[in-house]
N, C-alpha and C positions, 0 to 999 in steps of 0.2 A: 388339551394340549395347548399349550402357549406359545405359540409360536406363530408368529405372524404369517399369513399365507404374501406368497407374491402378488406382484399386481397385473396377473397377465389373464387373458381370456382363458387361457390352456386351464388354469387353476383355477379357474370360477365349475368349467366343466368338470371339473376333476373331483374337486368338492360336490359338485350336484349329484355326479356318478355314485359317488361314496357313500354320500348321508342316506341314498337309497338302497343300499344295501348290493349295487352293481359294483361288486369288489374286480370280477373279473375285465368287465370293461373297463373299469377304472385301471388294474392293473396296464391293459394293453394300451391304453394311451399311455401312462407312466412309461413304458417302455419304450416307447417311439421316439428316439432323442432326436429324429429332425423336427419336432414341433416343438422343440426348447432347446432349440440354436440361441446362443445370445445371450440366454439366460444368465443371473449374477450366482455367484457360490451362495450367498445366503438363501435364493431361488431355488437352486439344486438340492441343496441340502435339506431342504421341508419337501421336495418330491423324494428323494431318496428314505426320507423319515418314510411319508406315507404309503410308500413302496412295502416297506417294510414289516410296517403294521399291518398290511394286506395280507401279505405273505406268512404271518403268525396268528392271524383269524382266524386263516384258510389251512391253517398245521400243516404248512410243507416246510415241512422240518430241516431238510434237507437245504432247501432254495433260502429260508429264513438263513440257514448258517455262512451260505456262500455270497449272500448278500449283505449281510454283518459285517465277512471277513473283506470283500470291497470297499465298506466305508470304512471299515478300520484301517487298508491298507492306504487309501487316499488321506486318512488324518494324518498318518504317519509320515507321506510323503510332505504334505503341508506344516507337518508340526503339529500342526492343529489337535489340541486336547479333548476340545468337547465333539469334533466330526470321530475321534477317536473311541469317544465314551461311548456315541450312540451305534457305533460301530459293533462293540463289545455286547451294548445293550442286546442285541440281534441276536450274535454270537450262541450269546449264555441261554437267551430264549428257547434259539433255538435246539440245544443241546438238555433243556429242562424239558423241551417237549420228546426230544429221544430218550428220555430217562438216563439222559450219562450225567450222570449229580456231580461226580465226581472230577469230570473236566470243567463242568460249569465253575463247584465251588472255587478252582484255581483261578478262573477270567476273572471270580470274581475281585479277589485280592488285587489283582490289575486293574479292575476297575475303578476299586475305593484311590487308591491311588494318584490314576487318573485325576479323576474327581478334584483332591487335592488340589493339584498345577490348574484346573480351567480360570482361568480372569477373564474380567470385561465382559461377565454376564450379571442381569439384573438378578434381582433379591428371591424374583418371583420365580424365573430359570433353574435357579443355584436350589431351592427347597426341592421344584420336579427333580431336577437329577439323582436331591438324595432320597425323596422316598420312590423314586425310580428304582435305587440301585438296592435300596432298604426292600422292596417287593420282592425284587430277584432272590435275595436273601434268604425272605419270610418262605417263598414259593418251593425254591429247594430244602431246606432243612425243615418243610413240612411232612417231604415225599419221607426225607431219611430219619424223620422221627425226635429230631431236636424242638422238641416244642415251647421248652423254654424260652431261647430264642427266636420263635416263634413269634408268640406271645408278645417276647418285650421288643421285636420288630414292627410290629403290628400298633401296638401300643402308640411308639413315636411317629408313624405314617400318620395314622386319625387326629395326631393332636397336632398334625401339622395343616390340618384340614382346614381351618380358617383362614391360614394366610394363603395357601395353593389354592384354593377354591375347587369348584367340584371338577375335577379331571379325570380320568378314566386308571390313572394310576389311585385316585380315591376310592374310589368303584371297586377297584380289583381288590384294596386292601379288605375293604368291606367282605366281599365275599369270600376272602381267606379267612378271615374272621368265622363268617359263616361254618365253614368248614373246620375251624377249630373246633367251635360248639358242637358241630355234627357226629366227629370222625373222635375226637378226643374226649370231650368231654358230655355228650350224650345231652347236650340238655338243646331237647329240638325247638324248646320255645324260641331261646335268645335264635340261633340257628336261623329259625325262621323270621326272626324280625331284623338280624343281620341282613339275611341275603334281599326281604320286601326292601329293607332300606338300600342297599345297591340296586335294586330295581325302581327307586323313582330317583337315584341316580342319574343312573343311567341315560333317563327319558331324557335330562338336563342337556348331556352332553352333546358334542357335534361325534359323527362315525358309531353312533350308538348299537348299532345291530348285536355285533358282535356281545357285547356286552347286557344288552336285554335277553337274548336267547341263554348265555350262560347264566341268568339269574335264574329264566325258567325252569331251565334246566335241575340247577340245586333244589331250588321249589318244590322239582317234582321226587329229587330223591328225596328229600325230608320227608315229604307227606307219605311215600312209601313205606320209609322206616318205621312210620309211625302207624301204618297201616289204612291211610285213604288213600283207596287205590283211585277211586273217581277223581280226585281231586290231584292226586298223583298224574293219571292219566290226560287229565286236561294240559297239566303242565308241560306235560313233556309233548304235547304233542303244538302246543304253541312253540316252544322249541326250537323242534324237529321243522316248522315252516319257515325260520327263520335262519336258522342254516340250511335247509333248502337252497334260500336267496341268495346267501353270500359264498354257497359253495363250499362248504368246510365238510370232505369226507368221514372225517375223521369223527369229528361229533355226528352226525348224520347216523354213522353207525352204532355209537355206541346209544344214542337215543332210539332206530329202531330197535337194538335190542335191549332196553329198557320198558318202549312199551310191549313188548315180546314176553317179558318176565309178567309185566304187568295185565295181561291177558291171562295167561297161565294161571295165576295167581287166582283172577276171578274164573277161572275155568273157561275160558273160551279159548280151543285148543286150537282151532282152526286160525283164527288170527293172531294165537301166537307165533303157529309157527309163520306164518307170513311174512310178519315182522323180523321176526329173530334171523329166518334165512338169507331177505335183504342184507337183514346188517351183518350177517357174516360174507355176503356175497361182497361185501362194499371195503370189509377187514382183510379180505382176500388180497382188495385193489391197493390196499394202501403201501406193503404191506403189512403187518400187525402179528402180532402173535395170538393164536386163535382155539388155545387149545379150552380157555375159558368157557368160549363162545359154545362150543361143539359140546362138552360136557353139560350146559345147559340145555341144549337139544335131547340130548341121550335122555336128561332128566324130565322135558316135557313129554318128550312122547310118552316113555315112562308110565307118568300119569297118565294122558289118554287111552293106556292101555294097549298103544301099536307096538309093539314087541319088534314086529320087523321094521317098522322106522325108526326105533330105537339102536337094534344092529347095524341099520345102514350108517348114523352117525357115529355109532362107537368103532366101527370098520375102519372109518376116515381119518377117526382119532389114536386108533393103534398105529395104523399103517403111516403118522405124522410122526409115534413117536419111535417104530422101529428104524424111521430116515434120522431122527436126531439123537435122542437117548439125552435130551435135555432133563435135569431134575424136574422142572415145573413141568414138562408135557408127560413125564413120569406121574407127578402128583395127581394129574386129571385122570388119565389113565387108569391109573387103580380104583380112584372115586367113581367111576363110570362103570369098572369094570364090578365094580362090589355091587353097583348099584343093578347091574344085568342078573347079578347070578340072585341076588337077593327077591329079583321081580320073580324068578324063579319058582317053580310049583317044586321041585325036587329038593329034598332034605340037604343034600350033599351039598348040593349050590351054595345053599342058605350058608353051610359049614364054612366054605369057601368065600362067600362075601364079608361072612363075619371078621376071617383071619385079614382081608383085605381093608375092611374098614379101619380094624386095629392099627396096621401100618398109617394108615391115612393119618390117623389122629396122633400120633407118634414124629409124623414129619415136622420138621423145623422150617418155616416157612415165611416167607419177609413180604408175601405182595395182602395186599387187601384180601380180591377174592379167595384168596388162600386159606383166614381164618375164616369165615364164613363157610368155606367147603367143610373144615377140622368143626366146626361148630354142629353141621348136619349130617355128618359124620356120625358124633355123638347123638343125636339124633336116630338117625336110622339104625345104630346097634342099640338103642332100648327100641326101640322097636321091632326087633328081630327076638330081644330077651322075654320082651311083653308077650308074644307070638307063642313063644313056647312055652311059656307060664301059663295060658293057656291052655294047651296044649296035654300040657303034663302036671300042673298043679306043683309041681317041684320046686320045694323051700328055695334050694340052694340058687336055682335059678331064679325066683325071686331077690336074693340077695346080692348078685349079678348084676340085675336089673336098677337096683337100688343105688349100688358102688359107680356105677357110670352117670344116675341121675345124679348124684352128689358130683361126681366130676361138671357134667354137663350145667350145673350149677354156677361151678366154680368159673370154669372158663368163659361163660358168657359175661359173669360178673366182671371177671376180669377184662375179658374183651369190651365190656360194657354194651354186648348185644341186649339191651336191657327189654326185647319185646320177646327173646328165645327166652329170658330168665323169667321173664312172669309166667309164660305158656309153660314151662316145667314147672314151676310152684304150683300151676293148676292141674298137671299131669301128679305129681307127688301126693295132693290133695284128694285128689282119684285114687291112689294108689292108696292113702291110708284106710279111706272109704273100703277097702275089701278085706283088710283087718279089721273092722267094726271101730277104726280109731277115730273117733268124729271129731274129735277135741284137736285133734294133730292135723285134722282134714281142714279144719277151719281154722285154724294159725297159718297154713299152708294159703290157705285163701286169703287172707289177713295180709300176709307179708305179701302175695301178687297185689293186691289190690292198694299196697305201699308203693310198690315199683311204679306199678301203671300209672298213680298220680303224679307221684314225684316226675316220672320224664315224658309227662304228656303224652301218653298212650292213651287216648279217652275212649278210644272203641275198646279196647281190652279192657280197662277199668269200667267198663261198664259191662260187659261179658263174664268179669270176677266177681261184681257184685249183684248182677243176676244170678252166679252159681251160687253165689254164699244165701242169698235169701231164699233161692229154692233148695239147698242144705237146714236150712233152719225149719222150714213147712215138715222134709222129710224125718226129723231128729227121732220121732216116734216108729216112724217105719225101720230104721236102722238098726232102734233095739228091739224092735220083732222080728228083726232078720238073724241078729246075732244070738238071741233067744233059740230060733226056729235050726239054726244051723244052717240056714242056706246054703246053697251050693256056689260054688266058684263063677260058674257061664251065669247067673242068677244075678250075683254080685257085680259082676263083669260088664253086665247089660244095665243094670241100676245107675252104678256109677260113669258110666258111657263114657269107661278107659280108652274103648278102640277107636271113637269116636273122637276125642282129644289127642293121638296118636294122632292120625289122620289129619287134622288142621296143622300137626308141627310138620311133619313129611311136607307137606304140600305147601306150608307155610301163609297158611290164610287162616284169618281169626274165627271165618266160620261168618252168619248168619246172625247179628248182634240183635238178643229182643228188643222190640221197643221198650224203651225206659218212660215212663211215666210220671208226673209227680205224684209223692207220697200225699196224703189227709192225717194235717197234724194233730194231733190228741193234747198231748202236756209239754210243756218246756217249764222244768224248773231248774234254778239256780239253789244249790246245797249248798256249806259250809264247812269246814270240817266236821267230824259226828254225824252228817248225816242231816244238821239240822236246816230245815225250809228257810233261806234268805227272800225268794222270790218265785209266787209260782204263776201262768196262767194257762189256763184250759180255753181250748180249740172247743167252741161246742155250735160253731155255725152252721155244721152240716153234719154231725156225729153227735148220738146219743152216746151222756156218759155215765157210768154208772157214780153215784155219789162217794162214794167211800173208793173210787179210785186213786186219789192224790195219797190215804192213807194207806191203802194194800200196796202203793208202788213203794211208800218211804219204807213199810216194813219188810221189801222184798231188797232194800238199798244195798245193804252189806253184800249180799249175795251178788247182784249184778257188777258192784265195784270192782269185787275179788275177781269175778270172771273175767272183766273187760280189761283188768288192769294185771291182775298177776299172771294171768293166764294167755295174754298178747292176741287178744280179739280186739275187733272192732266193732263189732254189736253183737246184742242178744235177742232172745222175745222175751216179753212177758204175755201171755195168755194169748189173744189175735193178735197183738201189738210186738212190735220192734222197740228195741231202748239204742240210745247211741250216746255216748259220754265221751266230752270234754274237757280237761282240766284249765281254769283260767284263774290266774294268782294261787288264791287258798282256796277258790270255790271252785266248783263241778257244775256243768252245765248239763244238764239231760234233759232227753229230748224221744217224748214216746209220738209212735205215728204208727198207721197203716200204710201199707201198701211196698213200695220200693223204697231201697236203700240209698240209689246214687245221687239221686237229689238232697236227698236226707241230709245224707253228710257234708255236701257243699254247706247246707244253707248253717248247720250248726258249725262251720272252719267258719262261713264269713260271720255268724253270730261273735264265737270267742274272738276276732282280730279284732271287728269293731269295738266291742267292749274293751281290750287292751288297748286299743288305740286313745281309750277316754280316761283320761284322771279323773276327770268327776264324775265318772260309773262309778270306777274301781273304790274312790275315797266312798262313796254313797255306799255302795254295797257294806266295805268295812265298819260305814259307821252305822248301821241299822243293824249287823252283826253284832258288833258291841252292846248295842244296848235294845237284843233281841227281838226286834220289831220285823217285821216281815213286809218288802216293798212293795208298796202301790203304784200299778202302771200311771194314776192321777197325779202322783207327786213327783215322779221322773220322768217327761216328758221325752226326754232323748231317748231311753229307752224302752219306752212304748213306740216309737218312729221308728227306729231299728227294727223292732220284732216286725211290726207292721207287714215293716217294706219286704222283709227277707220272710217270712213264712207265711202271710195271708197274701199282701199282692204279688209273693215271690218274684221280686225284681233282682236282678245283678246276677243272677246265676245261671 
């Protein structure tokens, strides 16, 4: 913030209070106006500023609005445009933190305004105010789903970031940013290096607290989404001590029940509910609407298996919505109540949860946790279809089964829950496994283990392609199962359907094997036809048999068709794994034992580095043309390459 402090004792203290994170003592001096008797309007107006900002750290929404609508009405009496602007600033704040978007976006159009008439501020002043007002902007039509403007709000804050320098209005843009990556567009990398870069922000600024705990805070939902939970949990819990400090109930709460979720998640039921009760006990104080909060109890206990702890919470959550008859406390309501009768040992229940899920998923719904409930939803009714498939072997309800995973497909895609959308492709891939469909079970694998890479799911991607390479081991067992006629519970236990059922309910990836590096055999680079450009064999630890390079080029056509027409990602050849590339006109393969997730890293950084080089690519074409076959001795760069990336496996 640029704004010069006073020159008084009272604001040396005030500042010291502050930058330590004593927002409340700091406040109660701000309030004491006989210790700034005398004081100049310029004086006043940067404690009325820092007033303010206490009061919007600390989310009392309430006091932020009442203390806005004071400086506004003092501008007004003065004339004064910009005590008027920071007045509004407050206002709209405060109103963005009640969720009424819709009074805010009106202050806003008075603000811009505003804006307009301020003179006789410097260069440096006039840019804060507009990406001040440009935040408020970005912050609301993010809640209402204008992301456009989002976006190109967003856009002109950061490029005004050299001349404003690092502010706390920079900071915040940053971490809206963050949150576009997260919530819109799924891609947790940038997400995450958005929000680290508002976190060494942050450190820069003066009044920082507030602003490093909300970075943690994002930190920790990202790495959630993404499924580390440890790293998750560290986050939020550095957090959680940092509004401690400064006192902000508001996040307090919704951080224990973060790590509340995040407990549950790793199974430890006892400190979830710990967590989770604080933070409803805190949602109670504020007060908050809590029928979220409650629904997620119902759903731990649930798991743990307390039936009557689970009544007790859904007791609290009926009897909140027979007092309101709000549609949202409606919406948890039935999601809890499906989720009771479904825990249910009696058939009829079951009957009854199902018809209740169906409504759930049906509802039209605007808040967050709303499609995530409709998303588990879909969820827990294939898991009810699964149950009785089961059960009764019965096509039809196979088919059932099928038509809601095809939904449940859709909607995450669309939602871009993109870690529910790979755990279904590996539930599907399960599911073809007991039609003996192995071809369809490993496309199915194929396209999760596209998702997981593409949005940085690395524990799941490496969980897909642990299932894909223990699919491959079993390919013979599968056609003596279909041979043999196996039975369903036979089938059912093989492919550990109930088993990946289980991790999506409960929504944990499960117990990731250690991944290992593979022991590479051959990398050769083909041409079109088929024909050897460049080959070389691993034989530094590995016996190989001689006439391997030429049993694998006569098995070529066969692996090409499989890998490419058929939308796999690798095959075996005999103990060996093959895994193909395509780079220009040539094919890159790559035989190895052992695991696949290393595999494919190191042949994606092989094909980039090579396209990255004109003088590979011209080398290749012209040893091509006049049918010579390359020597690691005459291409120096690309002996260094292979080096680095498959014998001292570096970069990956």
């Amino acid at each position: 913030m640029n704004m010069s402090p006073p020159k008084l004792k009272q604001s040396t203290r005030v500042e010291e209070l502050f930058n330590v994170g004593k927002l409340d003592e700091t406040l109660e001096l701000l309030e004491d106006v006989n210790q700034f008797e005398g004081i100049d309007f310029r004086q006043k107006r940067y404690f009325q500023f820092l007033k303010g900002l206490i009061l919007l750290y600390q989310w009392k929404t309430e006091e932020v609005i009442n203390h806005g609508e004071e400086i506004f009405k003092e501008g007004q009496d003065l004339n004064d445009n910009l005590q008027s602007f920071d007045g509004l600033f407050f206002i709209i704040s405060g109103l963005s933190q009640a969720f009424k978007f819709d009074e805010a976006l009106k202050l806003v159009e008075k603000m811009e305004t505003l804006l307009k008439h301020i003179s006789n501020i410097s260069t440096n002043k006039l840019i804060q105010n507009q990406v001040r007002l440009k935040i408020l902007k970005v912050w609301i039509n993010l809640y209402i789903g204008k992301i456009d403007l989002v976006k190109e709000g967003l856009e002109w804050c950061l490029a005004s970031e050299r001349e404003l320098g690092n502010t706390f209005e920079i900071v915040w843009a940053h971490l809206l940013l963050a949150q576009v990556m997260l919530r819109v567009e799924s891609r947790y990398d940038l997400a995450m290096e958005y929000t680290n870069g508002a976190l060494s922000l942050a450190k820069e600024i003066k009044f920082n607290h507030f602003w490093i705990g909300l970075s943690h805070l994002q930190l920790g939902v990202i790495y959630y989404a993404i499924g580390e939970l440890d790293i998750a949990l560290n986050h939020n819990m550095k957090s959680l001590e940092i509004f401690k400090i400064i006192k902000c109930d508001f996040y307090i709460a919704n951080l224990l029940s973060n790590i509340g979720e995040i407990y549950s998640d790793k199974g430890d039921y006892d400190l979830a509910f710990e967590y989770l009760e604080e933070g409803l006990l805190l949602f109670n104080q504020i007060p908050i609407e809590i029928e979220g909060n409650l629904d997620i109890l119902v759903l731990v206990a649930l798991r743990k298996g307390d039936i009557e702890l689970a009544q007790k919470y859904f007791d609290r959550l009926e009897k909140k919505f027979n007092q309101t008859k709000k549609k949202r406390t409606e919406f948890f309501y039935k999601y809890s109540k499906a989720l009771m009768l479904k825990w249910s040992s009696r058939i009829r229940d079951k009957a009854k949860a199902e018809k209740l899920l169906k409504q759930v998923i049906e509802t039209d719904t605007y808040y967050t946790e709303g499609f995530d409930t409709i998303i588990y939803a879909y969820v827990h009714l294939c898991d009810l279809y699964l149950s009785e498939y089961s059960l009764t072997n019965n096509n039809e309800v196979l088919e059932d089964l099928n038509q809601y995973i095809t939904k449940l497909l859709t909607i995450s895609e669309n939602s871009r829950s993109f870690r529910v959308l790979c755990e279904t492709l590996i539930l599907q891939a399960k599911l073809a496994l007991l039609n003996f469909d192995v071809k369809s079970a490993r496309q199915f694998l194929t396209q999760a283990q596209k998702v997981a890479e593409t949005y940085g799911l690395k524990r799941l991607a490496m969980k897909v392609s642990n299932e894909h390479d223990e699919l491959l081991k079993q390919l013979k067992m599968w056609e003596k199962l279909k041979v043999s006629e196996a039975s369903l519970s036979e089938r059912l236990k093989l492919a550990r359907l109930n088993e990946q059922m289980e991790y999506m309910i409960k929504t944990r990836i499960g117990e990731v094997p250690k991944i290992s590096d593979e022991d590479p055999v051959l990398l050769l680079i083909v041409s079109e036809g088929g024909i050897p450009t460049f080959s070389k064999l691993f034989t530094e630890t590995l016996v190989i048999e001689e006439d391997l390079i030429s049993s694998f080029l006569a098995a070529f056509n066969t692996f090409s068709a499989e890998l490419f027409s058929e939308g796999l990602d690798r095959a075996s050849f005999g103990d060996f794994k093959v895994l193909m590339k395509p780079i220009s006109t040539f094919l890159v393969c790559y035989l190895f034992k052992g695991q696949s997730f290393f595999a494919r890293k190191r042949i994606q950084s092989l094909v980039e580095n090579i396209g990255k080089s004109e003088e590979l690519l011209e080398k290749f074409n012209e040893y091509y043309k006049t049918n010579q076959v390359i020597k690691l001795e005459d291409v120096p760069k690309l002996n260094s390459i292979i080096m680095e990336t498959f014998v001292k496996k570096k970069g990956i």
